[in-house]
Phi, psi and omega in degrees: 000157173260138177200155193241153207238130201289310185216171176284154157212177196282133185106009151112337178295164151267168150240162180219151206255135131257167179284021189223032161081182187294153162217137187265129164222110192279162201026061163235185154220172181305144154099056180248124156260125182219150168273089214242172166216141202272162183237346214202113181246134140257137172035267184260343198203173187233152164215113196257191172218152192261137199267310175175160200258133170251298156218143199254164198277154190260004174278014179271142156240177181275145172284135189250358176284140164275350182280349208250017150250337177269328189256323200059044174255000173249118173287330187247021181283005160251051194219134158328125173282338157312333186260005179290312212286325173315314183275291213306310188308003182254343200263318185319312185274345174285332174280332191272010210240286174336287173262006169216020182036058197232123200253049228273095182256038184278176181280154158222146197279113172247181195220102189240205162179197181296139178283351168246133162095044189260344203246120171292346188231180186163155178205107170298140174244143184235127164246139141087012205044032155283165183253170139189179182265142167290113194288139174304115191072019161198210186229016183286116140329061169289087158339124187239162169267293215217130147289128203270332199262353186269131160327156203280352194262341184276308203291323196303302214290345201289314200304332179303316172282323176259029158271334220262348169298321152309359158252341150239164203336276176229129178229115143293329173241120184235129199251137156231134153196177209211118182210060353261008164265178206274156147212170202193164183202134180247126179036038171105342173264158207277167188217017200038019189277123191286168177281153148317137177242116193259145119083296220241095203053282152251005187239181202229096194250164211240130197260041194309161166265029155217020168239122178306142180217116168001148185251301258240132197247351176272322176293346191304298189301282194323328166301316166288320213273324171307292191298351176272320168273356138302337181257355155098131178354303218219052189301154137277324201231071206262123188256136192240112155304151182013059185264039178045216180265033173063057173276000168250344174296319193301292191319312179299345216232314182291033159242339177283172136304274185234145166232128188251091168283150185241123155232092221262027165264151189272334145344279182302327190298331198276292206272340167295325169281348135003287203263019180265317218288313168274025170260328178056048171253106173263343171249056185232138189233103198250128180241125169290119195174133159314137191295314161307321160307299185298350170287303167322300174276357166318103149222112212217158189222057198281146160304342176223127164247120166255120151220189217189035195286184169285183196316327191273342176110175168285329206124113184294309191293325159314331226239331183286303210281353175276309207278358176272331184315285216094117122252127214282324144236159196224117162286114205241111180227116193268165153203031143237073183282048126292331204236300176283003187277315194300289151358271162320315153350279161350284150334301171274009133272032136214050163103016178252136191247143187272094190268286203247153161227113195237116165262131193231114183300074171290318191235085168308159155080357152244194183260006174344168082292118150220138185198170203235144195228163167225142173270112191230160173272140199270000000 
């Protein structure tokens, strides 16, 4: 059927309304005339794929990546990135409207940079004793040359991997990051490359490729520097939620008392103590512990809760035992919101007001969200 596709939503399709009900189509954009075919019928919606552009939107651009017909790892690069940042803020509010009936019509702030060669971390799939991305929607391994999202030194580092896969066995996973020099872990073993160390407004931070680290390199100081005027001047006492290896505990523990961060990779907890001792930030405490556990067993009464969970969120029953805490404000840096609207919800029933929402662009060119809310008792 021809169909015209009215807007974008989370998870990267457009959408477009028929008489046969709603339908989702990846790599279209808004104002798209398209000719589709359906694949996938459900309930309430459908899902189709595009046959050929009848007319095309004037938010399209040509895709410059080589990788985005064979891997399908930028859903959006062939949408203008201005007009990327326009549809997520749009998608940002439609999702907090969708999923946590939060109606949020204050301003949000974004945060961008270059839409390309941006990215310090990765993680490679190997065929064939090749390096490549896993192709979109299947478990198929698509051998790569080169990525528009990777820094020039991760693209450098491929030929490199795949001479260095001849020295093991079997390798499925290959961890890289780069700041800017390389280091990699092949299924979790050491490749002897030392980590690299970045960096960031005043602090030095230690790069493993298997403890999470910020991705987006142009973005890293604006990043830090929001959540640090979200959480405010003069904290005492901060409890960190998911705080990796700390890249936001550091900075915050110079402004406390004390900061106790929870983590549960024993990795990150290594490297967080890592980056307080070369930072000489002494009043940071990193605990290997489930974040929920750790709660539980907690008695603890801080002024600032920062978290920072992964894609799924914390948790509806984490996010009740957090909002019964009081804690007079709480910084929440998401990077689904989908997962965090439901979340907030929470929060604001019991008595906590939604102050600021600031959206920071980590991965242009995908339908990613990533953003940072600050909380207060109202």
């Amino acid at each position: 059927m021809q169909v015209t596709i009215e807007k974008m939503v989370y998870g990267g399709a457009g959408l477009a309304r028929t008489d046969q009900g709603v339908l989702f189509v990846p790599r279209t954009a808004p104002g798209d005339v398209v000719e589709v075919e359906i694949h996938d019928r459900k309930k309430d919606y459908s899902s189709a794929h595009v046959t050929s552009i009848i007319q095309s939107s004037p938010d399209r651009q040509i895709p410059v990546c080589p990788n985005y017909e064979t891997a399908g790892c930028c859903h959006w690069q062939h949408i203008r990135y201005d007009r990327q940042l326009q549809i997520k803020e749009a998608v940002l509010r439609e999702t907090l409207q969708r999923a946590g009936r939060i109606a949020w019509e204050g301003p949000i702030r974004i945060i961008s940079g270059p839409d390309r060669n941006y990215r310090l971390r990765a993680t490679f799939h190997v065929r064939d004793r090749r390096v490549g991305f896993v192709r979109e929607r299947s478990n198929t391994v698509v051998p790569i040359q080169e990525c528009s999202s990777l820094v020039p030194e991760l693209n450098a580092f491929i030929p490199e991997a795949n001479r260095l896969l001849a020295s093991f066995d079997t390798v499925e996973e290959i961890r890289a990051v780069s700041g800017p020099a390389v280091a990699a872990t092949f299924d979790g073993r050491s490749s002897g490359m030392e980590n690299p160390r970045i960096r960031v407004n005043d602090f030095v931070f230690d790069m493993h490729p298997d403890a999470f680290f910020q991705s987006n390199r142009f973005l890293l100081e604006p990043f830090m520097n929001e959540v640090l005027d979200q959480a405010g001047a003069a904290p005492k006492y901060v409890l960190d939620l998911f705080c990796g290896s700390g890249f936001f505990s550091i900075p915050i523990a110079k402004r406390a008392i004390e900061l106790l961060g929870v983590e549960s990779s024993r990795i990150a907890v290594r490297e967080g103590r890592l980056n307080a001792d070369l930072n000489e930030i002494e009043n940071v405490q990193f605990v290997e512990r489930e974040v929920e556990t750790a709660l539980k067993d907690a008695d603890v009464k801080p002024d600032l809760l920062l978290l920072n969970p992964p894609r799924t969120g914390c948790g509806k029953q984490t996010a009740q035992i957090i909002a019964k805490m009081m804690v007079p404000r709480i910084v929440y840096v998401s990077c689904n919101p989908s997962t965090f609207a439901p979340e907030a919800t929470v929060f604001l029933k019991e008595g906590y007001k939604l102050e600021r929402v600031t959206m920071i662009d980590q991965f242009p060119n995908t339908y990613h969200i990533e953003m940072i809310a600050a909380f207060s008792l109202a």
